[in-house]
C-alpha positions as CSV (number, residue, x, y, z in Angstrom):
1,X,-2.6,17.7,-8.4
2,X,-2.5,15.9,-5.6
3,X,-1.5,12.3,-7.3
4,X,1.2,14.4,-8.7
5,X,2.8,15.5,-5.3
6,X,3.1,11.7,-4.5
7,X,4.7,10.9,-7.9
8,X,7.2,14.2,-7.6
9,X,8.1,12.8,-3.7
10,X,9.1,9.8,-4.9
11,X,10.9,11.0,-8.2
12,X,13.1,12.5,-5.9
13,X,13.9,10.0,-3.9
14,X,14.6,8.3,-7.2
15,X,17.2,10.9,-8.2
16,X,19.0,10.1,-4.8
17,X,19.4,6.2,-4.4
18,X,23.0,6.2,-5.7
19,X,25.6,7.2,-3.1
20,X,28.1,5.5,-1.2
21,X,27.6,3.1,1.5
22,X,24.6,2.2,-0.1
23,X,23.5,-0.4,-2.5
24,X,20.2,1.1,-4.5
25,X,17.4,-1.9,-5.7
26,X,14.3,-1.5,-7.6
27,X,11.0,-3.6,-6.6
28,X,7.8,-4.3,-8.5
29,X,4.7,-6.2,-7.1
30,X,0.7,-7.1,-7.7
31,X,-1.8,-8.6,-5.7
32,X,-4.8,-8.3,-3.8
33,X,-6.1,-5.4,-1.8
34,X,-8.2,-6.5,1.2
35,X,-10.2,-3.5,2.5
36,X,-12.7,-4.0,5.7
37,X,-16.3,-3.1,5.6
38,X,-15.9,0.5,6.2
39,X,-18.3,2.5,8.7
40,X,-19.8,5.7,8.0
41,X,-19.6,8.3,10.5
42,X,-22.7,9.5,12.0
43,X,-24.7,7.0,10.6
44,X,-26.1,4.6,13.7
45,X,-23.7,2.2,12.7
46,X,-23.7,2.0,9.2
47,X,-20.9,0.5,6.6
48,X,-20.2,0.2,3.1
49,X,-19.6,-3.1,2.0
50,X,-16.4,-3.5,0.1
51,X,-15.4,-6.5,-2.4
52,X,-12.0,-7.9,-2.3
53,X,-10.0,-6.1,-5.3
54,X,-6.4,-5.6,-6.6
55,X,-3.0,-3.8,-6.1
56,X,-0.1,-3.0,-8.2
57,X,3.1,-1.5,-7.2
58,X,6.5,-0.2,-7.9
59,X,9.6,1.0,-5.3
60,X,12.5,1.7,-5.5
61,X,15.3,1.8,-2.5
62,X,18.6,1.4,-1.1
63,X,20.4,-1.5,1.2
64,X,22.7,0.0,3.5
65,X,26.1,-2.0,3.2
66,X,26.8,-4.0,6.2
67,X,23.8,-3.2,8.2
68,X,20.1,-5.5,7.4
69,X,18.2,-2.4,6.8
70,X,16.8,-1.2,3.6
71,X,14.5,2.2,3.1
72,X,12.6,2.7,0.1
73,X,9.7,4.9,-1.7
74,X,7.1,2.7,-2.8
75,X,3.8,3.9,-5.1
76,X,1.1,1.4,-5.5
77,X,-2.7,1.9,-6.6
78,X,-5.5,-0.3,-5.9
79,X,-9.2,-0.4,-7.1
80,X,-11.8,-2.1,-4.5
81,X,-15.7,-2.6,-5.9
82,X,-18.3,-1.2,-3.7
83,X,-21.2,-2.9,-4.1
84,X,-23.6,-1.9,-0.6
85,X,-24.8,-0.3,2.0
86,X,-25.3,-2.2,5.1
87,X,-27.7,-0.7,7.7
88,X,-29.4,-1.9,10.4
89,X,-32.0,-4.7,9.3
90,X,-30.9,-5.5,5.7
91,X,-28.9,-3.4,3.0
92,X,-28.6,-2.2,-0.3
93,X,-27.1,-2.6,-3.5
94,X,-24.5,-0.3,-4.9
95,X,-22.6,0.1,-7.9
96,X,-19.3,1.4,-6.6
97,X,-15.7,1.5,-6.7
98,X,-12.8,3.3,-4.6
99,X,-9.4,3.7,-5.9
100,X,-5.9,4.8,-4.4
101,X,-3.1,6.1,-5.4
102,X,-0.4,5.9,-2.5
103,X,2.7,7.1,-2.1
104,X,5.2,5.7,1.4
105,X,8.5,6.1,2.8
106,X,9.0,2.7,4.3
107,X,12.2,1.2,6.3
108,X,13.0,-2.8,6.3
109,X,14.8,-4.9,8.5
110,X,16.0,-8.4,7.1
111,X,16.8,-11.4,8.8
112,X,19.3,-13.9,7.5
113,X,20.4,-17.4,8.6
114,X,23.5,-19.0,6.9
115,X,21.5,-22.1,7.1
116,X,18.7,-21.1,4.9
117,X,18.3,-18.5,1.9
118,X,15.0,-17.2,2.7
119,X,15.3,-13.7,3.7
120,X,12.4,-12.3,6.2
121,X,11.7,-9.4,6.5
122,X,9.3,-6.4,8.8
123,X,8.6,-3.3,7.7
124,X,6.8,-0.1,8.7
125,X,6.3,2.9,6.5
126,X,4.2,6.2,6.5
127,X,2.8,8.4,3.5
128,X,-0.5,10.1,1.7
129,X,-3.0,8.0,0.1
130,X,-5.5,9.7,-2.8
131,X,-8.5,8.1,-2.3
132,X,-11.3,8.5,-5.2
133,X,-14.6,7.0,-4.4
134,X,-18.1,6.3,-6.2
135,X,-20.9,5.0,-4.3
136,X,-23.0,6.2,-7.0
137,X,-23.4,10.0,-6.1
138,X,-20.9,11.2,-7.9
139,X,-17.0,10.8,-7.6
140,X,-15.2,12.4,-5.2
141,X,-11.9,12.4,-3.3
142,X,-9.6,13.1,-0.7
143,X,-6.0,12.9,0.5
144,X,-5.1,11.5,3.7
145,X,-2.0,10.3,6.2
146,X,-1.3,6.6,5.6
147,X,-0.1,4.2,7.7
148,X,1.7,0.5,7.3
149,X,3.5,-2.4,8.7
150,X,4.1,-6.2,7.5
151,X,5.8,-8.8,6.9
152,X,8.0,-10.1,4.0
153,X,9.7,-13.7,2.8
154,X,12.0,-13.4,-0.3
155,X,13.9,-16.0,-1.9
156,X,16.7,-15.1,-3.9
157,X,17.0,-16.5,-7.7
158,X,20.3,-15.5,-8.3
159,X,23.0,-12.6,-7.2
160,X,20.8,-10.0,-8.0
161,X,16.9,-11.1,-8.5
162,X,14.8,-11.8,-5.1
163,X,11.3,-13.0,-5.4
164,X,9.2,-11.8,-2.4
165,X,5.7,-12.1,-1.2
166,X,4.3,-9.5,1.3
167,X,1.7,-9.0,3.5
168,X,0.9,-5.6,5.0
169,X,-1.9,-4.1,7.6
170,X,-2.5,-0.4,5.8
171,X,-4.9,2.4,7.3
172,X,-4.9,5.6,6.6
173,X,-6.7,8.9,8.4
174,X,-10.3,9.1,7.6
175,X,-11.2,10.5,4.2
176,X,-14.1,13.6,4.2
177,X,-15.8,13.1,1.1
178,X,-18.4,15.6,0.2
179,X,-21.8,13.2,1.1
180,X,-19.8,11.5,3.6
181,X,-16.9,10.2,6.1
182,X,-15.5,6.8,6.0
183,X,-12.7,4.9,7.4
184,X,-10.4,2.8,5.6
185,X,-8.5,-0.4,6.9
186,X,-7.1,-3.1,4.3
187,X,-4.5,-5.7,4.0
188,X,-2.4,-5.8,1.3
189,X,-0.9,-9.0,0.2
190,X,1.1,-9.5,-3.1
191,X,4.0,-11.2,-4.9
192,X,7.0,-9.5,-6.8
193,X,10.6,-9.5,-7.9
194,X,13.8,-7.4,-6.3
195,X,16.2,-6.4,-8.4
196,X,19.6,-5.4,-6.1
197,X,22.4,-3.6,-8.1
């Protein structure tokens, strides 16, 4: 249900990209998802150890016409290993894994130079995040306020095709599971292609 309120907020977005004074672009990207060791709360400094995993993603936005900013709905997932628990002393093993499904309403500004035909580009954006997590109790989940900002470097291939690499700091609120309460801070780095109409 509540992967499916992401997915219907972005839908509609979808359904309102074409308009005038606007120029509407579609975006897909993959790379790796960086998440921090992540403390538990109210566990004498505790944190579960998180393995480096990946990302996929797909947006879709529009350029406003004479101005270098674009705005966009973006969904990505990722999928993050867990695979311990580090206490004070030592640790232990887990076989884990978190997921995410994210949905975020982001706003870029580009900078251009007649000079060169790199475009660069910072971003912010704010959404939900779905966060399913294993640490081998059990799956459970929760959906949380998300948070991002970054920066981008595209290259266009031709008129309409831009290949762009990202990199983004993403947090989000701290997710309640059932056994317990994490926090969760990643970076986000990945490579995909622009399409501009």
């Amino acid at each position: 249900m509540k992967k499916s309120i992401i997915l219907t907020g972005i839908a509609i977005f979808i359904g309102g990209v074409s308009a005038e004074g606007v120029n509407p672009y579609y975006t897909i990207n993959a790379g790796a998802m960086i998440v921090e060791d992540a403390a538990i709360a109210n566990s004498g400094g505790s944190e579960l150890g998180v393995e480096t995993g990946y990302s996929f993603g797909i947006a879709t936005g529009i350029s406003l016409q004479d101005t270098p900013v674009r705005v966009e709905a973006e969904y990505f997932f990722s999928e993050n290993d867990i695979d311990e628990v580090k206490v004070s002393g030592g640790s232990m093993e887990l076989d884990g894994d978190a997921t995410m499904h994210t949905g975020m309403l982001n706003c870029y500004y580009d900078f251009t130079n007649d000079e060169s035909p790199l475009i660069v580009s910072v971003f912010g954006g704010v959404g939900f995040a779905n966060i399913e997590a294993d640490v081998g109790l059990g799956y459970d989940d929760d959906t949380v306020f998300a948070f991002q900002v970054g920066l981008g470097i595209g290259y266009p291939l031709n008129d309409n095709l831009v290949l762009e690499t990202k990199y983004a700091y993403f947090t989000t609120d701290d997710p309640e599971f059932e056994l317990l309460e994490t926090e969760i801070d990643a970076h986000r780095v990945t490579l995909g292609l622009r399409y501009n109409f």
